[in-house]
C-alpha positions as MATLAB code, in Angstrom:
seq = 'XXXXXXXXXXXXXXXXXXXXXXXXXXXXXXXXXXXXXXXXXXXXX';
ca = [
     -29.349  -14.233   98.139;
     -26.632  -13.595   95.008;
     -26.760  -17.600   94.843;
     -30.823  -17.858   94.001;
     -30.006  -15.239   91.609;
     -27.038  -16.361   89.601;
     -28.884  -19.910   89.531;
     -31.903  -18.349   87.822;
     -29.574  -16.882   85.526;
     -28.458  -19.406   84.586;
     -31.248  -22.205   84.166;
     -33.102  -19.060   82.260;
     -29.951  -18.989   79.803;
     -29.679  -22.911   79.626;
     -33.405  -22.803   78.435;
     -32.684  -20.363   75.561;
     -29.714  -22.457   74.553;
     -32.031  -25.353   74.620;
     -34.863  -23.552   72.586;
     -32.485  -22.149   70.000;
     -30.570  -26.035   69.549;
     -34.153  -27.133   68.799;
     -35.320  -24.035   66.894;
     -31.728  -24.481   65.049;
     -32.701  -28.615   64.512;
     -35.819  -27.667   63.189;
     -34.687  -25.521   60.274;
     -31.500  -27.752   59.329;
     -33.984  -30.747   58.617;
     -36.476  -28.268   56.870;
     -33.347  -27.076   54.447;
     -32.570  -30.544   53.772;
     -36.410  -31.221   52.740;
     -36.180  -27.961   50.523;
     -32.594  -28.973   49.213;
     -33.707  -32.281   48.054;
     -36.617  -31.138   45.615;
     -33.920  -30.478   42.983;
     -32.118  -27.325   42.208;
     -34.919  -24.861   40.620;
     -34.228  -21.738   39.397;
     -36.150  -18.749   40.117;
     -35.589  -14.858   40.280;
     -38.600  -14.838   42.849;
     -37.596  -16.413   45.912;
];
C-alpha cells in the first residue's frame, strides 16, 4: 500500500518538474525576444 503511494508521489512531483522546465523554457525565449529589441531606457517598467 506505501508503494502506490510513494509512486504517486512521485509521478505527481515529476509532472511539476516537467511543467516548471517548460514554464522556465517559455520565459527564457520570451527574454531573449524582449532583449533583442535594443536596450531602451525607461523609468516606467
Amino acid at each position: 500500500m506505501s508503494e502506490f503511494y510513494y509512486t504517486r508521489r512521485i509521478r505527481a512531483i515529476a509532472e511539476r518538474t516537467t511543467k516548471l522546465i517548460e514554464d522556465g523554457n517559455k520565459l527564457e525565449k520570451q527574454l531573449q525576444i524582449e532583449s533583442s529589441k535594443g536596450s531602451r531606457f525607461s523609468f516606467f517598467l
